[in-house]
Structures are given as C-alpha cells and as structure tokens.
N, C-alpha and C positions, 0 to 999 in steps of 0.2 A: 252657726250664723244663718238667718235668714235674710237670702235676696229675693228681688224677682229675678226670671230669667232675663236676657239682651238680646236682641238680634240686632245689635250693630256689626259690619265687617270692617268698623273705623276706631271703634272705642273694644275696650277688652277690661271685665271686671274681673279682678283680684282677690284671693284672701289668703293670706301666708303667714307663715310662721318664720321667725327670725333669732336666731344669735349671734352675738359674735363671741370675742377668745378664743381662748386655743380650738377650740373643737368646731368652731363658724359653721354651724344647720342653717340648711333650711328644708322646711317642708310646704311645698305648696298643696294646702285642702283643694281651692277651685279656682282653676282659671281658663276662661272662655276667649277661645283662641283666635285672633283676628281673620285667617282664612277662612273659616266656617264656622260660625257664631252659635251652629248646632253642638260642635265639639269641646268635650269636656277633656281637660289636661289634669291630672297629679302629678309630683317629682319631689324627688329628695335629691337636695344637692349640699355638697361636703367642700369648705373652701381650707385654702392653705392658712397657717397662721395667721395670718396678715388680714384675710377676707378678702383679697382683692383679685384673686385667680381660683377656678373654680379645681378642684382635687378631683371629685367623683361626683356620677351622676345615677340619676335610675329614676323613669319617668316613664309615664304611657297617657296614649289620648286616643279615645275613645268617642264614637258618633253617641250624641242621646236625642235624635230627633223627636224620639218620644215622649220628650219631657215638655209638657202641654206652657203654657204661658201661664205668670203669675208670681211667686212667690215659691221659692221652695227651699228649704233646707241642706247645708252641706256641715258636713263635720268629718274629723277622725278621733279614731282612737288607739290612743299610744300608750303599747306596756316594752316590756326587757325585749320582746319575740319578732310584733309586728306592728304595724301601721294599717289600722283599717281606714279603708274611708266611704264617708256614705252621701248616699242623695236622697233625700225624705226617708230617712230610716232604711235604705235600701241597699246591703252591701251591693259598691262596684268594683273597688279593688280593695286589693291587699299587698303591702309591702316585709316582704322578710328579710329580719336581721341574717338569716342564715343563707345556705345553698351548700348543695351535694357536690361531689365532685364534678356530676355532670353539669352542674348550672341548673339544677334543678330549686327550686325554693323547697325551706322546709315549712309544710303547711300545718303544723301542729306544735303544743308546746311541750308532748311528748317527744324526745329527741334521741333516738337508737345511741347507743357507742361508735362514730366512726369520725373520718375528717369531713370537717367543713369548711367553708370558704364562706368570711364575714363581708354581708352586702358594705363595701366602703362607704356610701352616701348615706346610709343607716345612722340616724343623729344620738351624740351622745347621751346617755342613758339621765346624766347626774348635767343637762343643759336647760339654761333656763333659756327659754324661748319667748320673743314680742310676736305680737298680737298686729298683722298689718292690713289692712283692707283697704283697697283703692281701684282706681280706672285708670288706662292707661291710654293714650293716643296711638296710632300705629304709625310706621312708617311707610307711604305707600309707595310699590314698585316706582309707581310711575312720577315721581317726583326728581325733577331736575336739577342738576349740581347748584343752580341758583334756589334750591327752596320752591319754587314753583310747584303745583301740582294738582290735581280738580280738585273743587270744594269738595270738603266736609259736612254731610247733610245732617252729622248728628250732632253737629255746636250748637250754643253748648250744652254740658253733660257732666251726671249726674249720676252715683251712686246711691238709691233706694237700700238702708239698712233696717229692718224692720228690732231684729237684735240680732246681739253676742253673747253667748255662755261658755265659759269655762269652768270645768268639772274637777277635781282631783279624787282620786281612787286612795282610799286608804290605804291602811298596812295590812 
C-alpha cells in the first residue's frame, strides 16, 4: 500500500489485515499512533473463537522521525516462519512463528533439533485474511463524561491511497 505519511495527533491511519473463524488474525502492516504521529506500530493479534476477546498478542512501535513527508510504502510478507514488514522496501521488523526456550525468536528458516515455543498471536498458516485500510478519530484524554472536549483541527479527514497490491507466492 501506498500512503502519504500524517502528522495528525487527532486522526491515526490504518492498514490491516483481518479474519475471522476458528483461527480470528489479525495483522496490523501500519498504524500511526495517536500520541506521536512520528510512531510507527506493527502487531499480530489472535482472538478466541468467537472474535470478540483478544487470546494473544505481539506488537512493537517504533519512533521513524525520519521518514521525510509524502508518500511512502508499507507492506509484509508472509510465509510458514515469519512476518516481514517493510517501509519503502526497507526491513523494520520481523515477526517469528517460533522462539527458544529462552524467548528468543528463531531468525532463520534453518531450525536446529530442539523445543520451541510457538509465538500464539502467529496467524494461521491455511487463513484467509481481508484487506482493511481506514483512519480513525482518537479519543482525547481530556474529553469530559459529557462528550465535551477542544476542537478538532484535523475535520474533516481523509485517507490519500495512492494503491493496493496483493502478491501470492507460488509452490
């Protein structure tokens, strides 16, 4: 997906990945986090049957003040192992299906003989996943049990999608 980047600390743009049934993924590509609109979020989250309680989690955000204004690219990519995820072609993270005993990730898809412990928020392998992109309004601290609370200086608003591609990997 190409967006531009945001610097609202009121609005927070989206791009995620969704199932539901038995196995309910989600993977979040990009989401630009309302306290610091420099901050870039990923996470994988695992819900119960139902979808409506979350089971497991695994997520990280990370500062990218460096990432200049404009347009830039986010994606992952997803095999049996791991979860890449990129910003203009640029690995920032990586998520593993595995981990060592110590809570270590296993960073290859060379895998020694020993135990593991499978990351639970790790989405099923055989899940078909929707496609969601959107913005979201935040809620601010300082809004009063009546609804009240300072304007909003970024209404209204708008998500700039330049494109979407989805890729499948052969056999």
């Amino acid at each position: 997906m190409r967006i531009p980047r945001s610097h609202s600390r009121y609005i927070t743009s989206a791009f995620w990945l969704f199932g539901g049934g038995p196995s309910c993924s989600e993977i979040d590509i990009m989401e630009q986090l309302w306290k610091d609109p420099d901050d870039y979020h990923y996470a994988l989250h695992r819900y119960n049957d139902a979808c409506n309680a979350r089971h497991a989690s695994s997520e990280e955000r990370f500062p990218m003040p460096w990432l200049p204004d404009g347009f830039h690219t986010y994606r992952c990519d997803w095999d049996t192992w791991f979860i890449d995820f990129y910003i203009d072609d640029d690995l920032v993270a990586r998520a593993s299906r595995l981990f060592d005993l110590l809570g270590r990730p296993v960073s290859s898809c060379w895998i020694p003989t020993g135990i593991y412990v499978q990351n639970q928020a790790f989405p099923a392998q055989d899940q078909e996943l929707s496609i969601i992109l959107g913005i979201g309004l935040i809620d601010d601290p300082l809004v009063d049990a009546l609804g009240n609370g300072p304007p909003i200086p970024d209404l209204p608003a708008m998500m700039e999608v330049d494109y979407v591609r989805v890729y499948e990997r052969g056999p």
